[in-house]
C-alpha positions as CSV (number, residue, x, y, z in Angstrom):
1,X,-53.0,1.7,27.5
2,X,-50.3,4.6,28.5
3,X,-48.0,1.6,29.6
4,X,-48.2,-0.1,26.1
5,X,-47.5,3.4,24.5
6,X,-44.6,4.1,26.8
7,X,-43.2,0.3,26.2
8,X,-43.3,1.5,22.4
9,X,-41.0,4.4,23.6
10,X,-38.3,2.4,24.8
11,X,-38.6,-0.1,21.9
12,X,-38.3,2.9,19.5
13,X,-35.5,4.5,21.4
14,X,-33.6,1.3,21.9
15,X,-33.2,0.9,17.7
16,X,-32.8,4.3,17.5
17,X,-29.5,4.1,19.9
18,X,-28.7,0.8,18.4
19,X,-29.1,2.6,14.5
20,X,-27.1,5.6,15.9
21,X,-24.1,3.7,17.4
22,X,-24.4,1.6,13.6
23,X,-23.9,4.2,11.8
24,X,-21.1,6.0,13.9
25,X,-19.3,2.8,13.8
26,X,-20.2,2.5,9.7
27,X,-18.0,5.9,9.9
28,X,-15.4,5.3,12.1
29,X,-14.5,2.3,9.5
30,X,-15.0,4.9,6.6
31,X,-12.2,6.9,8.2
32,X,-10.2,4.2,8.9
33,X,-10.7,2.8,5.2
34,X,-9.7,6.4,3.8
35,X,-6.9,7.0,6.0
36,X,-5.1,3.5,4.6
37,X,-5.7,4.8,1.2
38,X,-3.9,8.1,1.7
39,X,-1.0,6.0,3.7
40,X,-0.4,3.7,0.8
41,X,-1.0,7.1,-1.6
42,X,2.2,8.7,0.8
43,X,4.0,5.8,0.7
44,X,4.0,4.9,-3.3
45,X,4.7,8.8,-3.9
46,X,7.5,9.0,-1.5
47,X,9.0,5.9,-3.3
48,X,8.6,7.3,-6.6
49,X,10.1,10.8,-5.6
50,X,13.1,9.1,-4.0
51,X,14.0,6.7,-6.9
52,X,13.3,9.9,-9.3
53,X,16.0,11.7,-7.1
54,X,18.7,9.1,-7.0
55,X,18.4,8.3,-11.0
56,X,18.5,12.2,-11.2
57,X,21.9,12.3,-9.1
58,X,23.7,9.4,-10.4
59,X,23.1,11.3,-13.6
60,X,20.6,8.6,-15.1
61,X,17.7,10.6,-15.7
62,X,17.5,14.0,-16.9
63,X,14.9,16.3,-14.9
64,X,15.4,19.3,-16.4
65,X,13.4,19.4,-19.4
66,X,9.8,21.2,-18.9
67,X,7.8,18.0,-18.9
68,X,10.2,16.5,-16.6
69,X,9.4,19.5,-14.2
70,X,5.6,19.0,-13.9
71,X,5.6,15.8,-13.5
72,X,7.7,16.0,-10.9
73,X,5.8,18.9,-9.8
74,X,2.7,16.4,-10.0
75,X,4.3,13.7,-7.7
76,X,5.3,16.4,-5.2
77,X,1.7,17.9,-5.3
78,X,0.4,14.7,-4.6
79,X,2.5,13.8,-1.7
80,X,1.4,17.2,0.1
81,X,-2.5,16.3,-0.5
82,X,-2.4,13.0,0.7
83,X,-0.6,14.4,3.7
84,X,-3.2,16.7,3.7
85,X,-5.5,14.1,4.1
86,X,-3.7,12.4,6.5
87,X,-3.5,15.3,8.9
88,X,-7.1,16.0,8.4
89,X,-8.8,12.7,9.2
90,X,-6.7,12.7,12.3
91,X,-8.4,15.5,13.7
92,X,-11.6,14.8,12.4
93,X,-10.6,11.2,14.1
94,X,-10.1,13.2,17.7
95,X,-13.4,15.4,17.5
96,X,-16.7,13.4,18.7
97,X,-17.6,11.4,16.1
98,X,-21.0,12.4,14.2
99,X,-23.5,10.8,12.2
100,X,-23.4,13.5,9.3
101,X,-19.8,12.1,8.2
102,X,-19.6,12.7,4.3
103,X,-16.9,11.2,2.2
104,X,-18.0,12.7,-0.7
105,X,-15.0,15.7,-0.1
106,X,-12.1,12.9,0.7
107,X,-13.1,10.9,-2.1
108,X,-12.3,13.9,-4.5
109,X,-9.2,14.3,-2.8
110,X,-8.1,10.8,-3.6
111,X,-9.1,11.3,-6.8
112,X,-7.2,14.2,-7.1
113,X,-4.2,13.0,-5.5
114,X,-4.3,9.8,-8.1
115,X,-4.8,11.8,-11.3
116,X,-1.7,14.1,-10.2
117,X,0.2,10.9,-9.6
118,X,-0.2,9.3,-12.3
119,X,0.5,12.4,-14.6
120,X,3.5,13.3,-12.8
121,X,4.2,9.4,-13.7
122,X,3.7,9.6,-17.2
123,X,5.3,13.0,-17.6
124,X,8.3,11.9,-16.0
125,X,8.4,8.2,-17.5
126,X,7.1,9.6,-21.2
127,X,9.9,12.0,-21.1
128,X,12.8,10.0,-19.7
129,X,11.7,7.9,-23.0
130,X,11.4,10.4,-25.5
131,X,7.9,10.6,-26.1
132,X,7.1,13.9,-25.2
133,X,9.0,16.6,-28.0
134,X,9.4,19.7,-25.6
């Protein structure tokens, strides 16, 4: 009878080590998944800043109203919190990996980051157009 119990033991500890390596690796992919997002976040910022800043020198578009401002403002704001994020699931990348990993946190800053882009966007777009008055 103590063999069967102890046979339970291993079986027990066996899926528990085989649920905890699961869900370590269900993380690692989560901070893989997030860390594309904030790449191709970087990426499609950078590119908007830069064509903002070469319409803005060969005199194209017009940055200096107060709308054009913030929304450039916006897209720069963005750019430095998907950085952010970058830098942070790096090192959270290099510590030992845990099972309490929650995205909750880096899925706000994505959120974050795409509402600023897209404002910064429209700002800048809406104005270049004439559809803000300011």
């Amino acid at each position: 009878m103590g063999s069967f119990r102890g046979g339970c033991s291993v079986a027990n500890n066996d899926l528990d080590e085989h649920r905890r390596r699961w869900e370590v690796q269900r993380n690692w992919d989560a901070l893989k998944l997030f860390f594309e997002c904030f790449k191709y976040f970087t990426t499609l910022t950078t590119a908007t800043a830069v064509a903002l800043l070469v319409l803005a020198l060969y005199r194209d578009l017009d940055l200096s109203s107060t709308v054009a401002e913030s929304g450039v403002g916006a897209l720069g704001g963005a750019l430095l919190l998907s950085l952010i994020g970058m830098v942070y699931l790096i090192v959270r990348a290099l510590a030992p990996m845990s099972v309490e990993f929650s995205s909750t946190g880096i899925a706000m800053l994505m959120l974050l980051i795409a509402i600023l882009f897209f404002a910064g966007l429209v700002a800048v777009v809406g104005d270049a157009t004439g559809l803000f008055f300011i």
